[in-house]
PyMOL CGO cylinders between C-alpha atoms (Angstrom):
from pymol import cmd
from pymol.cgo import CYLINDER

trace = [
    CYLINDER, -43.80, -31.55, 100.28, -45.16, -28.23, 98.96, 0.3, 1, 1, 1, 1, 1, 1,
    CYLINDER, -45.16, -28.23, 98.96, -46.86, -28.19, 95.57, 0.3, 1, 1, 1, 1, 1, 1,
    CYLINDER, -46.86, -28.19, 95.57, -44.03, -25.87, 94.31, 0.3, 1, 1, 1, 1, 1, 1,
    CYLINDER, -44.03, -25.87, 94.31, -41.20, -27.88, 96.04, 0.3, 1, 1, 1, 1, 1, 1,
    CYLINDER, -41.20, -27.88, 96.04, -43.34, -31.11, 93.73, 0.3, 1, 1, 1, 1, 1, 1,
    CYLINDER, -43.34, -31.11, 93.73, -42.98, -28.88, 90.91, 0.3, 1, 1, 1, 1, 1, 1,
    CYLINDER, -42.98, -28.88, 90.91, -39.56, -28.16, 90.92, 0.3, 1, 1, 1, 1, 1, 1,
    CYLINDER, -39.56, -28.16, 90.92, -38.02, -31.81, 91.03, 0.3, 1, 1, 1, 1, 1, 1,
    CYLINDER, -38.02, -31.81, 91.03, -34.86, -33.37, 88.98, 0.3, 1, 1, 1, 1, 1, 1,
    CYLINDER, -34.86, -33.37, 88.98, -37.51, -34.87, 86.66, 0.3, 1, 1, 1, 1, 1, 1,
    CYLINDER, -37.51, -34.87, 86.66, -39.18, -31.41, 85.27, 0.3, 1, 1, 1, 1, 1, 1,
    CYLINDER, -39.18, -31.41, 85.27, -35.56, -30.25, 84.66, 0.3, 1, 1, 1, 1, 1, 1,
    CYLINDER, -35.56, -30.25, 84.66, -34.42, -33.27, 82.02, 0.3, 1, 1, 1, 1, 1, 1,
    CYLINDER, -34.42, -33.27, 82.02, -37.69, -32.94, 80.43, 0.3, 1, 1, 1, 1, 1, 1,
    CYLINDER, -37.69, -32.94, 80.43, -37.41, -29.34, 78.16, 0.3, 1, 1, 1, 1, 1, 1,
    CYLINDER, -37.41, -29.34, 78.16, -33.48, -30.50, 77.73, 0.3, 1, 1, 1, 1, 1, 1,
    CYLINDER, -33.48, -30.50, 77.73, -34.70, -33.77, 76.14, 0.3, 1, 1, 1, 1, 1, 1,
    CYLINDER, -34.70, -33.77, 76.14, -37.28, -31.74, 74.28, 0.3, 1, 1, 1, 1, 1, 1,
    CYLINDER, -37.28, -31.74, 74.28, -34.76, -29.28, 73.19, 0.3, 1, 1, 1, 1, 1, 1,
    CYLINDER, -34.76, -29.28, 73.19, -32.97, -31.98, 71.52, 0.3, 1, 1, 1, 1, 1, 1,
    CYLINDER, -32.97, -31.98, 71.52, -36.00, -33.35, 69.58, 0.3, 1, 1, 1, 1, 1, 1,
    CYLINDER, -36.00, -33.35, 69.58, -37.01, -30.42, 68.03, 0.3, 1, 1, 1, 1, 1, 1,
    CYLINDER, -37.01, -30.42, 68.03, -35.32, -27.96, 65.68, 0.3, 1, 1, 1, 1, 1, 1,
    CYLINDER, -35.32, -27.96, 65.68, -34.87, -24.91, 66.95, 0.3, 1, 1, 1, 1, 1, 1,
    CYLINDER, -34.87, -24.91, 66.95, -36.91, -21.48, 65.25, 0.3, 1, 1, 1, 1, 1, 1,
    CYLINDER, -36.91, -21.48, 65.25, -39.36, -24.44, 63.20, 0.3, 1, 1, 1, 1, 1, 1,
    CYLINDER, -39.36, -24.44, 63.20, -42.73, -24.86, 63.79, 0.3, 1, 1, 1, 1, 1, 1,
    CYLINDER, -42.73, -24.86, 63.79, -45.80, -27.05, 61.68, 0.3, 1, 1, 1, 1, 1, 1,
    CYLINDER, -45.80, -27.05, 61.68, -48.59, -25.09, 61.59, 0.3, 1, 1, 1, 1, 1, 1,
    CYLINDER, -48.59, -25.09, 61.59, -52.22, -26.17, 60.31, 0.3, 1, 1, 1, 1, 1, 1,
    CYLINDER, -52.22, -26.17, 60.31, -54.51, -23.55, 58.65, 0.3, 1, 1, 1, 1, 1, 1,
    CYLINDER, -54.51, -23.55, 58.65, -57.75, -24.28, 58.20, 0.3, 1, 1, 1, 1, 1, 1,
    CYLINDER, -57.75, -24.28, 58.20, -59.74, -24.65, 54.77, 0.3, 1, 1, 1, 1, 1, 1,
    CYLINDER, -59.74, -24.65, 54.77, -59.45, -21.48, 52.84, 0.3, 1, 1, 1, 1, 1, 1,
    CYLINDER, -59.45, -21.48, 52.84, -56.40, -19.45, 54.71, 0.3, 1, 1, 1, 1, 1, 1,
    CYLINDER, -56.40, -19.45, 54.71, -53.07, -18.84, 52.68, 0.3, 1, 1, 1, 1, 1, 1,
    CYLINDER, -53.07, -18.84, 52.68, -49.57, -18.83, 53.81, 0.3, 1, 1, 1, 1, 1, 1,
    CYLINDER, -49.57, -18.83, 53.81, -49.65, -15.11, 54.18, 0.3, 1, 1, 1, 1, 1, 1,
    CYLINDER, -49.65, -15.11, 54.18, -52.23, -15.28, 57.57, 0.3, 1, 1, 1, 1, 1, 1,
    CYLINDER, -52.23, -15.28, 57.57, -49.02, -17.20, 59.29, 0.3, 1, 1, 1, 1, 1, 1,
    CYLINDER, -49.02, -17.20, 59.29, -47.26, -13.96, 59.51, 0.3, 1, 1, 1, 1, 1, 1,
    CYLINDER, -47.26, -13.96, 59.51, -50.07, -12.06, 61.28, 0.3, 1, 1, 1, 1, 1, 1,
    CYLINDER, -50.07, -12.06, 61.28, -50.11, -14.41, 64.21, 0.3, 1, 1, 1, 1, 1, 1,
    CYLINDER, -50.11, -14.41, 64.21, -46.62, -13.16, 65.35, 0.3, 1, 1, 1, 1, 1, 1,
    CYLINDER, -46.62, -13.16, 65.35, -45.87, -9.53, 63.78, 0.3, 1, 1, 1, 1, 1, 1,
    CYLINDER, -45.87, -9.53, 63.78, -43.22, -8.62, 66.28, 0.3, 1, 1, 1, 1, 1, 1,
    CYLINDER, -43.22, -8.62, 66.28, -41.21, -12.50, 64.88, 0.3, 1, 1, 1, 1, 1, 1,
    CYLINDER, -41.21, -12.50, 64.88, -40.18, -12.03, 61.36, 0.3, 1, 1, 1, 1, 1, 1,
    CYLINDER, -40.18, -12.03, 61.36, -40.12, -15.03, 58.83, 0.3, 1, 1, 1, 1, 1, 1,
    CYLINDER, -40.12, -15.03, 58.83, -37.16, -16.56, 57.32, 0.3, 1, 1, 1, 1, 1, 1,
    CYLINDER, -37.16, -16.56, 57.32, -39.08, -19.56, 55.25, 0.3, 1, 1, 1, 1, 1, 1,
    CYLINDER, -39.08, -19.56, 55.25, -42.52, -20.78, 54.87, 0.3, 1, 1, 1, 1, 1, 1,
    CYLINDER, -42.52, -20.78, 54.87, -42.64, -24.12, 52.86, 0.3, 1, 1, 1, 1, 1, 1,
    CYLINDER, -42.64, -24.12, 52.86, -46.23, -25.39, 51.32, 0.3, 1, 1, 1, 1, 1, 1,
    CYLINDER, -46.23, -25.39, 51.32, -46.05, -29.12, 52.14, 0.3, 1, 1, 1, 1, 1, 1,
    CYLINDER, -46.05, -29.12, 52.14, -49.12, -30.01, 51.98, 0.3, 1, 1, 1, 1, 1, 1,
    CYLINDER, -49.12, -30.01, 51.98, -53.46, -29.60, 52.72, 0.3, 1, 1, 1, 1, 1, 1,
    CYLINDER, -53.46, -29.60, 52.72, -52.71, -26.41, 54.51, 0.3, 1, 1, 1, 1, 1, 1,
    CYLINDER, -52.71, -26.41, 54.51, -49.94, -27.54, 56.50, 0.3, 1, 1, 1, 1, 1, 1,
    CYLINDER, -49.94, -27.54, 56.50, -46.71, -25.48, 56.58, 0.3, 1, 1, 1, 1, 1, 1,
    CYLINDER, -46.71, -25.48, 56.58, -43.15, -25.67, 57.42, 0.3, 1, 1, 1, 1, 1, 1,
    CYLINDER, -43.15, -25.67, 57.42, -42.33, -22.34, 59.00, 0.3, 1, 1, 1, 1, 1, 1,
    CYLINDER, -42.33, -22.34, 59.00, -38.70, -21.03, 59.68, 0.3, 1, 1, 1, 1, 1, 1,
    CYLINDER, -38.70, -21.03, 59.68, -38.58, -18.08, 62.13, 0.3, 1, 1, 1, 1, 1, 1,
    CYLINDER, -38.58, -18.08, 62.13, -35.41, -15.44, 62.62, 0.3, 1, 1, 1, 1, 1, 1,
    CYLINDER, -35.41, -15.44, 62.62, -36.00, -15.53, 66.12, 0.3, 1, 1, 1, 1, 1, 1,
    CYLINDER, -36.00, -15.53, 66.12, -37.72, -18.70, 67.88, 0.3, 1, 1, 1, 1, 1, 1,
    CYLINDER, -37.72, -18.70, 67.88, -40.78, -16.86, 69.47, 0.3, 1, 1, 1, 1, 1, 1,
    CYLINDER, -40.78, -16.86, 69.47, -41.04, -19.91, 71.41, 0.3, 1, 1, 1, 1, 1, 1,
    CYLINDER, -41.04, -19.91, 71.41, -44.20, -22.78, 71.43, 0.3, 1, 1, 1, 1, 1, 1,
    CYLINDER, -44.20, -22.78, 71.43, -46.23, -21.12, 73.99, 0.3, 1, 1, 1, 1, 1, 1,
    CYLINDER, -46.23, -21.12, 73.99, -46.24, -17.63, 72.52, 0.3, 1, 1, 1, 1, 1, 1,
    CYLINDER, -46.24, -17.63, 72.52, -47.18, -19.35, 68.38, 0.3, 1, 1, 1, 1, 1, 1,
    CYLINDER, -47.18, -19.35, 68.38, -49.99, -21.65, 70.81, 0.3, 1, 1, 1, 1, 1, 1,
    CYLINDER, -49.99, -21.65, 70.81, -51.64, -18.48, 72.16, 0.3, 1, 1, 1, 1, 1, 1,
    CYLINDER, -51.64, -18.48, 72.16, -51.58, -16.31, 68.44, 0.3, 1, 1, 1, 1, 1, 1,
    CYLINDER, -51.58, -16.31, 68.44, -53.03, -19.22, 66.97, 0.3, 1, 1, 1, 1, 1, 1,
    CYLINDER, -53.03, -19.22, 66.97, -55.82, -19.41, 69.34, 0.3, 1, 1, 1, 1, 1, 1,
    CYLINDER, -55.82, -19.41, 69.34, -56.62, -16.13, 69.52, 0.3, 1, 1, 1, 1, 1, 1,
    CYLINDER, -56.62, -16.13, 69.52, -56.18, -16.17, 65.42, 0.3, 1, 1, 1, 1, 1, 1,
    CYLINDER, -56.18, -16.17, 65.42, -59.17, -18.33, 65.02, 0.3, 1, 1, 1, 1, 1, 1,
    CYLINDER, -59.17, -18.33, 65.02, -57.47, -20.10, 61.52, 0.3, 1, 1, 1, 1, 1, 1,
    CYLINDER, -57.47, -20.10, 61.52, -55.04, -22.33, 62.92, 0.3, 1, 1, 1, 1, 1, 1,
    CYLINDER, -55.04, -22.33, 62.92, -55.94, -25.84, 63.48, 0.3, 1, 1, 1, 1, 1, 1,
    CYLINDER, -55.94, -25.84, 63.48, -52.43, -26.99, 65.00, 0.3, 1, 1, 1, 1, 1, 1,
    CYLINDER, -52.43, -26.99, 65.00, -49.25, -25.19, 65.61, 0.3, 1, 1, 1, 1, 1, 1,
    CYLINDER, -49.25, -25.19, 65.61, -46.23, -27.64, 66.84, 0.3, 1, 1, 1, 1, 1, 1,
    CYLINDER, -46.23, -27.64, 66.84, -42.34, -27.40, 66.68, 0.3, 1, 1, 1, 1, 1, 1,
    CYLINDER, -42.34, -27.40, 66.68, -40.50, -29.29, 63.99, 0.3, 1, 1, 1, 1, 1, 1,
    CYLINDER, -40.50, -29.29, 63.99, -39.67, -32.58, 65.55, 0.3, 1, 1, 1, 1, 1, 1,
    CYLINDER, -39.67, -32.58, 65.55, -36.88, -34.59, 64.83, 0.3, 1, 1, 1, 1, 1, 1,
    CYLINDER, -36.88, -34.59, 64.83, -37.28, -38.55, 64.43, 0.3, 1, 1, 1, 1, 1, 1,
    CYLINDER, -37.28, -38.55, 64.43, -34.41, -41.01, 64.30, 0.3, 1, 1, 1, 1, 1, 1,
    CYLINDER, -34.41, -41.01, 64.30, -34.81, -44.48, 62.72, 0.3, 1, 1, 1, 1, 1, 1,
    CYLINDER, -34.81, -44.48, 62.72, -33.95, -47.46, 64.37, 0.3, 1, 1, 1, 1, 1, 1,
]
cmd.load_cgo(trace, "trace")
């Protein structure tokens, strides 16, 4: 079996489904570090505008986008941002 053919299996395909469903979609937590307001979130992704940012709390924000620019795209900004400690999507937990 190829690399590609390995790479292609059932497995990879439930994977993003079951992620889809454990996430909301457009939300992201993002991480500033020490010193960077909520307005330097914007400039990571000019072409994606903002619906919401919410403050929660030590630099960590709950931000609502019009159109999901997706995880990987908000992962590269950030890096190449140099003020972003984390950037993740909004998971959703269930209690048990």
């Amino acid at each position: 079996m190829s690399a590609q053919e390995y790479r292609k299996s059932p497995f990879d395909k439930k994977k993003p489904s079951q992620e889809r469903r454990n996430v909301v979609p457009k939300e992201y937590m993002i991480k500033l570090k020490p010193g960077y307001n909520s307005s330097k979130i914007k400039d990571l992704l000019p072409d994606f505008p903002i619906r919401k940012i919410e403050d929660l709390s030590n630099d960590i924000y709950h931000v609502v986008y019009e159109k999901d620019p997706g995880l990987e795209a908000l992962v590269e900004a950030a890096k190449r941002s140099g003020i972003v400690i984390f950037a993740e999507p909004n998971r959703i937990y269930k209690a048990y």
